[in-house]
C-alpha positions in Angstrom: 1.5 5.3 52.9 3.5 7.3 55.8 4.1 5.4 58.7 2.2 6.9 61.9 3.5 4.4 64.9 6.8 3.7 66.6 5.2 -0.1 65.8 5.2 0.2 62.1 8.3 1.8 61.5 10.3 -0.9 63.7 8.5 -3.0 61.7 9.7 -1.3 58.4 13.1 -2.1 59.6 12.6 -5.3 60.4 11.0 -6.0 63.3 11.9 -5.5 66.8 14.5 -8.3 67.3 16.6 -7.1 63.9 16.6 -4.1 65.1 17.8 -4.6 68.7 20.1 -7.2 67.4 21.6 -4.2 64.5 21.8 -1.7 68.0 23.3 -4.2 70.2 20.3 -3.9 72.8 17.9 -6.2 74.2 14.8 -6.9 72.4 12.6 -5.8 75.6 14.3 -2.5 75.2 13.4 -1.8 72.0 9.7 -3.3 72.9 9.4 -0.8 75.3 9.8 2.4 72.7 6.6 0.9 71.0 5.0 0.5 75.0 6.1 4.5 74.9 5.0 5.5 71.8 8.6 7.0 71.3 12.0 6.4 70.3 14.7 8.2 72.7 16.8 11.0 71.0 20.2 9.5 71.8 19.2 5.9 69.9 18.5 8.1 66.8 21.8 8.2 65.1 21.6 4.2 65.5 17.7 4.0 63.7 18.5 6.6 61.5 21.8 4.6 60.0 19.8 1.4 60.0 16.8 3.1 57.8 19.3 4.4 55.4 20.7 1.1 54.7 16.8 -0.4 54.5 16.1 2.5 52.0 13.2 3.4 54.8 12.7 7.4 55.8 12.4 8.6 59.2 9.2 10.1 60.0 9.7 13.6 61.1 7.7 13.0 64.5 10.6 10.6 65.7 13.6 12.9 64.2 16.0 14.0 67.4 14.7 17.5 68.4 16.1 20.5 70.8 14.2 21.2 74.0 11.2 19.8 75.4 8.6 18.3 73.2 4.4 19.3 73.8 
């Protein structure tokens, strides 16, 4: 099944504490990307190394793009 929310990847990760806690942030922070609907490009790298080493992909809707998004 392909993940569709901000909610259920964090959750594919581990939740939203594990992975503020793996980022160094605050768990409000990373609360408020599944408020948004949307994970900001420059915190990608960090989500993106912690999938790997979960074995979970990134959905292509939350990979970091160029320019401004529809």
């Amino acid at each position: 099944m392909a993940m569709q929310t901000v909610d259920q990847f964090l959750k594919a990760l581990g939740g939203t504490v594990a992975v503020a806690n793996e980022l160094g942030l605050a768990p409000t922070t990373v609360s408020s990307w599944k408020s948004s609907g949307s994970i900001p490009k420059w915190r990608m790298e960090g989500i993106q190394r912690i999938a790997q080493e979960k074995g979970v992909s990134v959905p292509s809707t939350f990979a970091p793009r160029s320019g401004i998004a529809a």
